[in-house]
N, C-alpha and C positions, 0 to 999 in steps of 0.2 A: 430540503434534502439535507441528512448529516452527511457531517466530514465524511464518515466513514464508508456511508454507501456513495457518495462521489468520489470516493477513493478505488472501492471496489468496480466500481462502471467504470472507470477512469481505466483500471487495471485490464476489465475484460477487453473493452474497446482497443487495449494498447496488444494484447496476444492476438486480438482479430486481423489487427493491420501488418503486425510484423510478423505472424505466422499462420500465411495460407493452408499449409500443411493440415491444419487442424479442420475437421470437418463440421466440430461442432462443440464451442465455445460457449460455456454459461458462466450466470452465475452460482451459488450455492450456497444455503442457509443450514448452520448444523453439520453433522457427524455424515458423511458418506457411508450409506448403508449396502450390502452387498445386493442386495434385490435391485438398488439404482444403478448401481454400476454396471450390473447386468445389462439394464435396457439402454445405457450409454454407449456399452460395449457396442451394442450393433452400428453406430457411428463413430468405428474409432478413426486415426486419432481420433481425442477428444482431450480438452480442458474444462476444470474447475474452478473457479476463482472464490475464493470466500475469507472471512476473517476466522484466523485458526486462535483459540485458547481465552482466556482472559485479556481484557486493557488495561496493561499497567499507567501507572499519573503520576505523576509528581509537582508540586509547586515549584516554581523557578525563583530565585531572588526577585525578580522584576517585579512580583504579581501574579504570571501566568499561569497557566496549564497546562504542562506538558504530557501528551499521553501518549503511547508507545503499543499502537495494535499491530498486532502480528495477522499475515497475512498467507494465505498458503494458494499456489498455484499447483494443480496434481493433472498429471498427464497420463490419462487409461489409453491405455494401447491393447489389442488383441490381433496380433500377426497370425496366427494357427497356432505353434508350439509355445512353450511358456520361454522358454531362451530367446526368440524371434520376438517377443512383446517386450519381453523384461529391454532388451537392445534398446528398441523401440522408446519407452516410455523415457530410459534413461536420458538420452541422446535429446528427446523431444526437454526435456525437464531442467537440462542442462542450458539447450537453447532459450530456455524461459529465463533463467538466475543468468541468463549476459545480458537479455533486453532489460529484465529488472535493473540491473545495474546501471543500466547506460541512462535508464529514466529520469526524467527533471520534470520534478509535478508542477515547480513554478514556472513550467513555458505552455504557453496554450497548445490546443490539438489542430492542427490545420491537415486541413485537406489537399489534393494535388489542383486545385482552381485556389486555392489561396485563400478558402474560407474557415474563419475558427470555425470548429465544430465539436470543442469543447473550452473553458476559459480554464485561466490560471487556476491552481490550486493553492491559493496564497495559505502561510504559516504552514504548509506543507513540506516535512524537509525531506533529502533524498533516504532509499534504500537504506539498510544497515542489517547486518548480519544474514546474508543471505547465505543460506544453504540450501544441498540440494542431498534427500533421501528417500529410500524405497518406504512405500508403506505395504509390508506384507499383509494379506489374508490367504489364508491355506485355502478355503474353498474357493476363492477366485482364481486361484494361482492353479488347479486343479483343471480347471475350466481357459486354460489357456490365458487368463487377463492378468494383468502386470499395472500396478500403479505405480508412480514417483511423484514425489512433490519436491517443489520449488518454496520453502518457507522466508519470511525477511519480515524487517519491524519499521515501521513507518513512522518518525516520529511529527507527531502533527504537535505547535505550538497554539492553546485557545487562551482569548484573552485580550487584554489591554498591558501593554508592558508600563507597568506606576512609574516607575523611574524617569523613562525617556519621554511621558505627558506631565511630568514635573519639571524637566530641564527645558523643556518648551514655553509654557506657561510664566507665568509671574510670578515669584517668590518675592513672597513678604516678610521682611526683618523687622521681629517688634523686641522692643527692651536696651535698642541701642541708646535710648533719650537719655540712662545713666550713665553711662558712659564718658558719650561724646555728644560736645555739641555740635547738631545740624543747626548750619544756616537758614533762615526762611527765606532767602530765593533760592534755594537748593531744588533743583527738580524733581 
């Protein structure tokens, strides 16, 4: 499994436990189209969890990989009127960007008998830049249904940090013999 779809389960798993409210909770691959939303609607709430936009990267001084997916949480609501959903979604979307916040991907998922039932996310760092906005569509919006998302960027570190498996390791000094002389019982 990548990082990132143990990111994404990690995510949905975590809006199932801390919001009942929601009737029905997926994942999602791709651009939310109006025809899905449609058939989502008949179980609102509802959330989506998916990775929104490109992965940015960067190399770290260390060595590593640092990549920076952006994640987006959307919450369709369909109350009757488009005010009563819009309320809804907002309110629901809002509650999502405080749990995201509160997240720590490096503690396991335990259950209430004390069993993991998901492990660490190691090189996982916390939340960053969490927002929360409307995503308009006039024909859903026509139809009573109201989206918001919860977007944030996850930064995961991949790799071996060089640095800190060199300060471990054995460092060899060659070319000191002009210099200075070593003793031969010198260790």
């Amino acid at each position: 499994m990548s990082v990132l779809t143990a990111i994404r389960s990690r995510l949905k798993d975590l809006v199932v436990a801390a919001h009942p409210d929601f009737r029905d909770v997926n994942l999602h691959y791709g651009r939310l189209e109006a025809d899905e939303v449609r058939k989502i609607s008949m179980f609102t709430p509802a959330a989506r969890v998916g990775v929104f936009g490109p992965v940015r990267s960067e190399y770290l001084p260390t060595g590593e990989l640092k990549i920076m997916p952006r994640f987006a949480a959307v919450a369709i609501a369909r109350e009757g009127d488009l005010l009563e959903s819009t309320d809804t979604a907002m309110d629901l979307a809002v509650a999502l960007a405080a749990t995201f916040a509160a997240w720590c991907p490096g503690a396991a998922l335990v259950d209430g008998a004390g069993d993991i039932t998901s492990p660490a996310l190691l090189g996982v760092g916390l939340p960053e830049a969490i927002s929360v906005e409307p995503s308009p569509a006039r024909e859903l919006e026509a139809e009573g249904i109201a989206l918001w998302g919860c977007l944030f960027t996850v930064p995961v570190v991949i790799g071996v940090d060089l640095a800190k498996e060199e300060a471990t390791g054995t460092v060899e000094i060659s070319g000191l013999d002009d210099y200075f002389e070593v003793p031969e019982d010198a260790p």
